[in-house]
N, C-alpha and C positions, 0 to 999 in steps of 0.2 A: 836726749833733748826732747819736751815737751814742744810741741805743736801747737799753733796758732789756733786751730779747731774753729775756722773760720771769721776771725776776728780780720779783718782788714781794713785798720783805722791808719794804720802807718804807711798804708795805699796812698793815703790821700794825705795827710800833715805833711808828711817826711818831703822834705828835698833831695832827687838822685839824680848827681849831677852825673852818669856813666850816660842815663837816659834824656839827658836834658828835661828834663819834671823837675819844676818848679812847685813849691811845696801849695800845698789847700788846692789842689789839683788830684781828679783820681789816674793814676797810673795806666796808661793804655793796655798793661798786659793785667791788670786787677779785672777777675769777676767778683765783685763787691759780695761780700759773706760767705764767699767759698775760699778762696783764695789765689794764686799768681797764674795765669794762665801758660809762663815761660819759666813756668816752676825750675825745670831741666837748665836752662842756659840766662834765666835771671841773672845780672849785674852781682858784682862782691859785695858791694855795701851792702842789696837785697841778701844776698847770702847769709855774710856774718853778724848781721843787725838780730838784736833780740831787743822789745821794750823791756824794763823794770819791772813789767808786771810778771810777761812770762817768766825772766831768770828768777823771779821768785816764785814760782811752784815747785820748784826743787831743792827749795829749802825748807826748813824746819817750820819757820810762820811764815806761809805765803800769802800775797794780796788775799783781799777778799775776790771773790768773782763779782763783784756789783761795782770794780773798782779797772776791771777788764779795759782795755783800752773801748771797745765797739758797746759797751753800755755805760761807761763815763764820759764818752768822748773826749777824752783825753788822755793821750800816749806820753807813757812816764819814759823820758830816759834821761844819760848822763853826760855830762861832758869834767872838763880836766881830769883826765885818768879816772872818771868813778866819785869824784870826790862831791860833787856838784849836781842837783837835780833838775831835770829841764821837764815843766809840760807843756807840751804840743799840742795847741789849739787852735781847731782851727776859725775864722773870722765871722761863720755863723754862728759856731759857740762860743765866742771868747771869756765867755764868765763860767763856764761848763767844771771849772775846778773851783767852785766857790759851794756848790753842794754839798749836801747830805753827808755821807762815808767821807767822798774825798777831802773836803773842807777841815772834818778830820783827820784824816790822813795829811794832809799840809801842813797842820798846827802841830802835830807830831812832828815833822819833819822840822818845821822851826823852835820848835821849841827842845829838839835835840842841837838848835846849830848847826843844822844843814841850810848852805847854800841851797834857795830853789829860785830858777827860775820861768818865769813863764815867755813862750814864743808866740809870737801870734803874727803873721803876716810878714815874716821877716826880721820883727822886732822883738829884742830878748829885754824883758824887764825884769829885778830882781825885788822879791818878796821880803 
């Protein structure tokens, strides 16, 4: 498994409810760009969660790195089984997937017929 390499954007979007953290909040055990200070006894979800971006470095065409969660600001994952794409954004960036690479990367994505949608503040909108 590829490693976060100090990206800790899903510190702060993600909602875990093990820790009661409510999402666009940073994580009381996050040291923001290094990473989980309760690395050792961190929460399941913290555990088994990987964003879109990392599970693809281990594939054949992975993200770009300009596309990283901690320099797009925004954390790609999925919801129904995989099937669906969600970005997490958070409410000082809400436009932050309207950019450069990503904006591409989203027109790809719909223009394959992927389900995307965007979260921001609790509210899931679909593209």
């Amino acid at each position: 498994m590829h490693n976060c390499d100090g990206c800790t954007a899903c510190c702060k979007v993600l909602k875990i409810q093990e820790l009661d953290k409510p999402g666009n909040t940073w994580c009381r055990h996050c040291k923001i760009g290094v990473g989980c200070g309760a690395y050792e006894t961190r929460p399941e979800a913290c555990r088994i969660y990987e964003c879109v971006w990392l599970q693809t470095q281990r594939m054949g065409k992975p993200m770009a790195l300009e596309l990283r969660p901690d320099k797009s600001r925004v954390v790609v994952g999925t919801t129904n089984q995989g099937e669906d794409i969600v970005l997490y954004v958070s409410p000082d960036r809400p436009n932050a997937w309207q950019h450069g690479a990503f904006l591409g990367f989203v027109n790809d994505l719909l223009g394959r017929r992927i389900n995307v949608f965007v979260s921001c503040n609790d509210r899931l909108q679909k593209l």
